[in-house]
NUGU-596978 format. One record per atom (N, C-alpha, C): residue number from 1; atom name; x, y, z. Coordinates in steps of 0.02 Angstrom, whole numbers. Example, Ala and Ser with C-alpha at 12.3 -4.5 7.8 and 13.67 -1.06 7.14 Angstrom:
+-----+------+--------+--------+--------+
| seq | atom |     xx |     yy |     zz |
+-----+------+--------+--------+--------+
|   1 |    N |    660 |   -284 |    390 |
|   1 |   CA |    615 |   -225 |    390 |
|   1 |    C |    660 |   -165 |    390 |
|   2 |    N |    642 |   -112 |    354 |
|   2 |   CA |    684 |    -53 |    357 |
|   2 |    C |    645 |      2 |    394 |
+-----+------+--------+--------+--------+
REM end
This chain:
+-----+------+--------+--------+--------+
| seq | atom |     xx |     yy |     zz |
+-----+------+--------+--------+--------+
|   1 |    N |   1476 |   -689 |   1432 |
|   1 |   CA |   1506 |   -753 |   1449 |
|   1 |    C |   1472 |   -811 |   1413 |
|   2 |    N |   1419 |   -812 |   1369 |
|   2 |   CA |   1385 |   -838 |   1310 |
|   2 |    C |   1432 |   -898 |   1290 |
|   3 |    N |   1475 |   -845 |   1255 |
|   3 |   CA |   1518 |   -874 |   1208 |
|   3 |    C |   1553 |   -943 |   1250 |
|   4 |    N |   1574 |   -917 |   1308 |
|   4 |   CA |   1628 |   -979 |   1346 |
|   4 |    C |   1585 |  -1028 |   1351 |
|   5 |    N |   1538 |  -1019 |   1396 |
|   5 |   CA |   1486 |  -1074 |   1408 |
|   5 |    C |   1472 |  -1112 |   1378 |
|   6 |    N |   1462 |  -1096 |   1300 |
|   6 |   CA |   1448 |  -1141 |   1263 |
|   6 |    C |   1505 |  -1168 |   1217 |
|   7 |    N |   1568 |  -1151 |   1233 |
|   7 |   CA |   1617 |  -1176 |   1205 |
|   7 |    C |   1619 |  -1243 |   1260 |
|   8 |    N |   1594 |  -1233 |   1315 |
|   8 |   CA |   1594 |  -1283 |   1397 |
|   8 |    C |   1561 |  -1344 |   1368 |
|   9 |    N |   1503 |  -1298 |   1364 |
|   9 |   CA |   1456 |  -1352 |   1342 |
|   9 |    C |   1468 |  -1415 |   1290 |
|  10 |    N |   1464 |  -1382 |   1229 |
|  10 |   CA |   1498 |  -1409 |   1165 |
|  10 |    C |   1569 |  -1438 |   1186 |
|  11 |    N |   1625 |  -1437 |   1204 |
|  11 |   CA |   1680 |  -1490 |   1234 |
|  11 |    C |   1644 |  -1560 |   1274 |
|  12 |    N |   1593 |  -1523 |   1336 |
|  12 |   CA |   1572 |  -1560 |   1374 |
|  12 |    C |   1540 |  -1641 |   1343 |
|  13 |    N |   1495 |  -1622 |   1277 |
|  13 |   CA |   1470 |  -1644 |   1219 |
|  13 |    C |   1483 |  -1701 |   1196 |
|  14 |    N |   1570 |  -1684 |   1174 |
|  14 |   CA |   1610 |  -1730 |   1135 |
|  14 |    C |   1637 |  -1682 |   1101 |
|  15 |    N |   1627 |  -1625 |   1068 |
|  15 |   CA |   1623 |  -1577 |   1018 |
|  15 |    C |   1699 |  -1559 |   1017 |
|  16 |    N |   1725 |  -1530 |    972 |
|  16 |   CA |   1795 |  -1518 |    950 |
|  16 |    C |   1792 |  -1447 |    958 |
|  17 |    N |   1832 |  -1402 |   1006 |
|  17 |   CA |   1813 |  -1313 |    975 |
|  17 |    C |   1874 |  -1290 |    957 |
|  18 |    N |   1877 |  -1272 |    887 |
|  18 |   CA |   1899 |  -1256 |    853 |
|  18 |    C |   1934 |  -1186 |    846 |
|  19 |    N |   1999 |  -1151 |    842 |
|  19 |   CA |   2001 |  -1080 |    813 |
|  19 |    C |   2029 |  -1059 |    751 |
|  20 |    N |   2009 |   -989 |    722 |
|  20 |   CA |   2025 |  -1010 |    652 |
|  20 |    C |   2035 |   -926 |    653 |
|  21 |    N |   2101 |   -888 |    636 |
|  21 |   CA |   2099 |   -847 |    635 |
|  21 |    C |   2047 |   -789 |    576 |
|  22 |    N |   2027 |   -817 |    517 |
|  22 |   CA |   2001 |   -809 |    465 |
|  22 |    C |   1934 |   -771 |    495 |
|  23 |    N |   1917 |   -823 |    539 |
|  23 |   CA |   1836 |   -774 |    562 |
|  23 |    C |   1852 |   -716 |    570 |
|  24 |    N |   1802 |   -669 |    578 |
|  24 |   CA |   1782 |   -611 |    573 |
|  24 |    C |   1712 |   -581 |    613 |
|  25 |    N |   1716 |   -553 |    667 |
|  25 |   CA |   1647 |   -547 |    709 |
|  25 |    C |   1660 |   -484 |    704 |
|  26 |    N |   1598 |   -429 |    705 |
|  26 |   CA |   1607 |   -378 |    727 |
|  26 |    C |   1513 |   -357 |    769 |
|  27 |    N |   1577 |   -305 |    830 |
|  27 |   CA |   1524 |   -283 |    880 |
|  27 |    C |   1499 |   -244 |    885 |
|  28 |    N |   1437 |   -203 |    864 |
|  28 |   CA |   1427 |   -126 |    860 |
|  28 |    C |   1397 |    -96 |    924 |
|  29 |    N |   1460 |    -99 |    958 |
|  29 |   CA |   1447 |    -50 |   1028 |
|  29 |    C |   1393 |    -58 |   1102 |
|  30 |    N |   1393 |   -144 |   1091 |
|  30 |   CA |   1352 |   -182 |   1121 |
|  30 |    C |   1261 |   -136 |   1137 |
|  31 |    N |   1246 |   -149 |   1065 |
|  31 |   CA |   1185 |   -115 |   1037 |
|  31 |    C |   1139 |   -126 |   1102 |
|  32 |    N |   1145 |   -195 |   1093 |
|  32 |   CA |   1081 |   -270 |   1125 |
|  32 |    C |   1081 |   -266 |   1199 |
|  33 |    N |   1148 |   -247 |   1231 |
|  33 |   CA |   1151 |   -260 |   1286 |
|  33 |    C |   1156 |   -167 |   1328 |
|  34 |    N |   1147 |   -134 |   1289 |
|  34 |   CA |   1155 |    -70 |   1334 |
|  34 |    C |   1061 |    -59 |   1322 |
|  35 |    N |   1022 |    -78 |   1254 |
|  35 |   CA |    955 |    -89 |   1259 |
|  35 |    C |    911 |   -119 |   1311 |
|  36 |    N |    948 |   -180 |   1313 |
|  36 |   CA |    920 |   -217 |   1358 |
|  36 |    C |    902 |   -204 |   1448 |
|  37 |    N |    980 |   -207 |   1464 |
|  37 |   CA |    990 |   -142 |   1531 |
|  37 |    C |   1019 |    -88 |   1541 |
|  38 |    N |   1041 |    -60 |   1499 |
|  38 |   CA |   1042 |     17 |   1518 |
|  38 |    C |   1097 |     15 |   1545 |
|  39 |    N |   1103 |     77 |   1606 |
|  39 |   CA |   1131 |    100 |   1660 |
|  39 |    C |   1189 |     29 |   1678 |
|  40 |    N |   1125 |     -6 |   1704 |
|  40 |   CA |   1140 |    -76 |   1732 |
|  40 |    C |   1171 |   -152 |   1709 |
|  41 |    N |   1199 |   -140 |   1614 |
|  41 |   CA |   1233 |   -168 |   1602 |
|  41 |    C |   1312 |   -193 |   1600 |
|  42 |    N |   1347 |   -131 |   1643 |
|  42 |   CA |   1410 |   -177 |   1660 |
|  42 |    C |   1402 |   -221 |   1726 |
|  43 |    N |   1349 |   -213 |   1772 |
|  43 |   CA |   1348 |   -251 |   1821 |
|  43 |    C |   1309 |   -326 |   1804 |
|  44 |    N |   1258 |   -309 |   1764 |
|  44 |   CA |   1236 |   -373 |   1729 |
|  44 |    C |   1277 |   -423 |   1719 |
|  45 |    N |   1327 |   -395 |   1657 |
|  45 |   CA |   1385 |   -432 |   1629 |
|  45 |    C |   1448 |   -446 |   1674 |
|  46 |    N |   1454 |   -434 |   1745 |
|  46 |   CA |   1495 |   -427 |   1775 |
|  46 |    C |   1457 |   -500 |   1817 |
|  47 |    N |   1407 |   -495 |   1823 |
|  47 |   CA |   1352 |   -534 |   1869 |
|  47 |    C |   1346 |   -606 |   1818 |
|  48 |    N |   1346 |   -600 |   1769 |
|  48 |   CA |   1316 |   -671 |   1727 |
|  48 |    C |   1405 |   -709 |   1720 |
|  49 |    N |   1466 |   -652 |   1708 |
|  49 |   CA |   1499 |   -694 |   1695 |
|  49 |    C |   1539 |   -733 |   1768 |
|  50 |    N |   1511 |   -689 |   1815 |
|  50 |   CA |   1555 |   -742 |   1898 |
|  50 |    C |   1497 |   -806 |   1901 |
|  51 |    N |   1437 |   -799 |   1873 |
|  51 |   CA |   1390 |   -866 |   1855 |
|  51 |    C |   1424 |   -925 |   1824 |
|  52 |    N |   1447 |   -879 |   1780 |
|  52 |   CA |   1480 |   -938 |   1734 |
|  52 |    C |   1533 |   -981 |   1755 |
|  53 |    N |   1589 |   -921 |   1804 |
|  53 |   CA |   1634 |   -961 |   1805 |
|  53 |    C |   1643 |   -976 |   1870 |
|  54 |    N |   1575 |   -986 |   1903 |
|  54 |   CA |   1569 |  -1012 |   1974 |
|  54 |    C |   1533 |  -1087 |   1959 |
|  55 |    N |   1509 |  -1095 |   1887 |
|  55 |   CA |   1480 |  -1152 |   1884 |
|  55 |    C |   1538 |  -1214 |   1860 |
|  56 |    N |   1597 |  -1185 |   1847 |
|  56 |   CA |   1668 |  -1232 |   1832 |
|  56 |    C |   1717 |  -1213 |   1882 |
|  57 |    N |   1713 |  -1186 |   1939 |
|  57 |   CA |   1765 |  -1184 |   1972 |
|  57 |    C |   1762 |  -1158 |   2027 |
|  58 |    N |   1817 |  -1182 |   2090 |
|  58 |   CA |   1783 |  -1189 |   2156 |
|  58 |    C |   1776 |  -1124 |   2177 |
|  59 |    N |   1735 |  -1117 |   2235 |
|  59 |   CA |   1721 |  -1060 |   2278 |
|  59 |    C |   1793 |  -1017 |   2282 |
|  60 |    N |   1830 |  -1025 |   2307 |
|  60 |   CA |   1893 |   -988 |   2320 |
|  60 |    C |   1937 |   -974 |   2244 |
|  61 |    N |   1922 |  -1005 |   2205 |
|  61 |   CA |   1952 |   -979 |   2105 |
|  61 |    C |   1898 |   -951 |   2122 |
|  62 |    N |   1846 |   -951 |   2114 |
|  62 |   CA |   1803 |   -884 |   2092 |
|  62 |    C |   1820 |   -818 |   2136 |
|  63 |    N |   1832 |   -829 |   2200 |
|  63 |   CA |   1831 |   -775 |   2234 |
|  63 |    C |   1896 |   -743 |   2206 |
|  64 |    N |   1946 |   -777 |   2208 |
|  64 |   CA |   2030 |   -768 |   2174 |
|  64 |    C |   2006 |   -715 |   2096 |
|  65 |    N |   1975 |   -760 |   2070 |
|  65 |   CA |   1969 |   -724 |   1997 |
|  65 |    C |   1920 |   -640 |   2017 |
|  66 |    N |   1877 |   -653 |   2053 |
|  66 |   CA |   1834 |   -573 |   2062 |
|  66 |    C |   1895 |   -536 |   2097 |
|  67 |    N |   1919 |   -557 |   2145 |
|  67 |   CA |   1987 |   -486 |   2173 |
|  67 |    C |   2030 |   -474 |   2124 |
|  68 |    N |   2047 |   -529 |   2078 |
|  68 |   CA |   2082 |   -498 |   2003 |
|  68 |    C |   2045 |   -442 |   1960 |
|  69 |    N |   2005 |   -467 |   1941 |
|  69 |   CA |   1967 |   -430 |   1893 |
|  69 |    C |   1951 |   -340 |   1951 |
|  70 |    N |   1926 |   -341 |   1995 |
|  70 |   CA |   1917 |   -252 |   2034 |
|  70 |    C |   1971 |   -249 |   2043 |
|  71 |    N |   2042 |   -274 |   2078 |
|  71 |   CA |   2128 |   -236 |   2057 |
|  71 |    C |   2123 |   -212 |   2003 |
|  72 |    N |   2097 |   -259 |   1959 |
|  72 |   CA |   2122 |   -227 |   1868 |
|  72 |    C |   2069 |   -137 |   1859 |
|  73 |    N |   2018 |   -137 |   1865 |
|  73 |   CA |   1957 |   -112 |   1879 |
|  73 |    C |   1994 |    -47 |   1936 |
|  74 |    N |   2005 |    -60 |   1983 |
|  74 |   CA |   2040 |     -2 |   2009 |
|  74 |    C |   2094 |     36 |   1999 |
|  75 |    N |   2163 |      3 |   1956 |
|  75 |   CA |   2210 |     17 |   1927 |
|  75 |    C |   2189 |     47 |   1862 |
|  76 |    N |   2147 |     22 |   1829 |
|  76 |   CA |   2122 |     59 |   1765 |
|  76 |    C |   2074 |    130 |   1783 |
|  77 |    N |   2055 |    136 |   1839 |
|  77 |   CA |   2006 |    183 |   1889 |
|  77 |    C |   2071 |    249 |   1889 |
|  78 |    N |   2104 |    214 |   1919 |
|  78 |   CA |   2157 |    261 |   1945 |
|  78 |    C |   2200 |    296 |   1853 |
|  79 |    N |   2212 |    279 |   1819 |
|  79 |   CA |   2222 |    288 |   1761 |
|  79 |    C |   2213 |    329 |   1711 |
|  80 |    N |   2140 |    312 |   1737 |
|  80 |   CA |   2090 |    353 |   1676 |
|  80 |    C |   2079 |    425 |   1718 |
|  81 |    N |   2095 |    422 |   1775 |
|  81 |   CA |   2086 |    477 |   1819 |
|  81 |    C |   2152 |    528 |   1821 |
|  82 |    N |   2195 |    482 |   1821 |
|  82 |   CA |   2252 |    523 |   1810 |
|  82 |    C |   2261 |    547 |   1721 |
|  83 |    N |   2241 |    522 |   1684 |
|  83 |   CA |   2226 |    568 |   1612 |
|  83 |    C |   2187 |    620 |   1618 |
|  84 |    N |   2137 |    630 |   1659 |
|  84 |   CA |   2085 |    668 |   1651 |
|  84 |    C |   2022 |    631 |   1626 |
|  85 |    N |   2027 |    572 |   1617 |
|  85 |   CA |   1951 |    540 |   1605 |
|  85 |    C |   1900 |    532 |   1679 |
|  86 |    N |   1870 |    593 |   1672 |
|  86 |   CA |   1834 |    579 |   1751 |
|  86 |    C |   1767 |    522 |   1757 |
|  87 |    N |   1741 |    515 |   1682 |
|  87 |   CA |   1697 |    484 |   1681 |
|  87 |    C |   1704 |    394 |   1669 |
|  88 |    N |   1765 |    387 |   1621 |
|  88 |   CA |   1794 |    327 |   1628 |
|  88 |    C |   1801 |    298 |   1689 |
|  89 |    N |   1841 |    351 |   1720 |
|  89 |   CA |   1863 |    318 |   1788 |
|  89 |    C |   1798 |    312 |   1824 |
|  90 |    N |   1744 |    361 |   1837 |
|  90 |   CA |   1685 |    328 |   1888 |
|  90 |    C |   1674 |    261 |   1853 |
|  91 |    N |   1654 |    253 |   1780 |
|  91 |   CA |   1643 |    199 |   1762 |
|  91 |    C |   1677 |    121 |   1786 |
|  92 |    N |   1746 |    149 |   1800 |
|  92 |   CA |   1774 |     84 |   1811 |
|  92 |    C |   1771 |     84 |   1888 |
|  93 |    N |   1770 |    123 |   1927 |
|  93 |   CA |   1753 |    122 |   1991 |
|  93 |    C |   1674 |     73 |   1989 |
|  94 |    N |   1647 |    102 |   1964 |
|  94 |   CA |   1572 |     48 |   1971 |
|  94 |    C |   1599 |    -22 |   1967 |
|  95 |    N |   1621 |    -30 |   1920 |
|  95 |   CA |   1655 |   -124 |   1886 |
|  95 |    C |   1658 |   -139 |   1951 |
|  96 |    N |   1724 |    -89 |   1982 |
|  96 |   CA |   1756 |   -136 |   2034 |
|  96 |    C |   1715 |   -139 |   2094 |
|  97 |    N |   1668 |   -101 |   2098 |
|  97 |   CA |   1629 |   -119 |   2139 |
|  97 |    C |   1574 |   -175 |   2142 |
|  98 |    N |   1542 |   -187 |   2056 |
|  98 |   CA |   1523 |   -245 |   2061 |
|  98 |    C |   1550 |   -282 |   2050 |
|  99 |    N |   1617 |   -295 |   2044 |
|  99 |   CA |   1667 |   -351 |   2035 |
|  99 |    C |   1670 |   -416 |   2112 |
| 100 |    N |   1657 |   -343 |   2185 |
| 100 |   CA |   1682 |   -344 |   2238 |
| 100 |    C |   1589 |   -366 |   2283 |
| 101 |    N |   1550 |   -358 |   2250 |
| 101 |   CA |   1496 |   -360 |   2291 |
| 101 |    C |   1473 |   -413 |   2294 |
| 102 |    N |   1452 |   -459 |   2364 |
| 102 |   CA |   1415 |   -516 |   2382 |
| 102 |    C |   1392 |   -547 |   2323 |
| 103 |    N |   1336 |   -516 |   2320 |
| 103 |   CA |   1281 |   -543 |   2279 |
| 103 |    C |   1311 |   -546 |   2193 |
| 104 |    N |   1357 |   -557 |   2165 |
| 104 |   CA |   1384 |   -532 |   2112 |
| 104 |    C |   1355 |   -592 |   2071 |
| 105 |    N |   1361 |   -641 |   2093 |
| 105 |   CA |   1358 |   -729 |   2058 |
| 105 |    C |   1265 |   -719 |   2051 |
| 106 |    N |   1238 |   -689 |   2067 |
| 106 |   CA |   1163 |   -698 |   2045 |
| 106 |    C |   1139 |   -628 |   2042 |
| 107 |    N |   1151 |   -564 |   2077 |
| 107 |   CA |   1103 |   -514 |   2063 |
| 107 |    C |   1123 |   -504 |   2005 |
| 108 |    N |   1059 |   -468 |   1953 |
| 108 |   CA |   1050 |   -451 |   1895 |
| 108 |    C |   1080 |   -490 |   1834 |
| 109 |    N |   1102 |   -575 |   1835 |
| 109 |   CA |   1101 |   -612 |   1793 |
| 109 |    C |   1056 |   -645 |   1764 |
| 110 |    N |   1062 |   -649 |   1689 |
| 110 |   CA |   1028 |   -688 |   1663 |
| 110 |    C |   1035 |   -747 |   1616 |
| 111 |    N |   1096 |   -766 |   1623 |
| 111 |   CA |   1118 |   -841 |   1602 |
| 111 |    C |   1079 |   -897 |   1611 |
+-----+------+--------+--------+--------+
REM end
């Protein structure tokens, strides 16, 4: 959630943000962030970005946006399960569980 924040920021600024289809980023398999925490990086990233977007928007949009995001997370659960992806699907079962848990807006963030 890096990226938004500081698109926040930079507007907040005065700053102009710009898009330009031309760029070109590439991600190699989030090297940095499965190093960093492990196991525990989709809940991290699940955790820093309800930070983010609890710091622009009220209590009830945030809560609105986390029951979006674990529907999506359980429908994609259910999915990958019905292909035969058993491990996808636990995976996305986790999401939606930290999508759905109390503490989501601060445990294991680091924004």
């Amino acid at each position: 959630a890096e990226d938004l924040e500081w698109c926040w920021r930079a507007r907040d600024a005065g700053w102009e943000i710009w898009f330009t289809p031309d760029a070109v980023v590439r991600h190699i398999g989030n090297v940095s962030g499965a190093q960093q925490f492990g196991a525990r990086q989709p809940a991290a990233w699940i955790a820093n970005s309800v930070q983010v977007y609890r710091r622009r928007h009220s209590r009830a949009g945030t809560f609105a946006w986390r029951i979006a995001n674990a529907t999506s997370a359980a429908r994609h659960a259910r999915l990958a399960r019905n292909r035969g992806d058993a491990a996808g699907a636990e995976q996305l079962r986790q999401q939606r569980a930290a999508w759905l848990r109390p503490g989501a807006a601060t445990e294991g963030a680091v924004a």
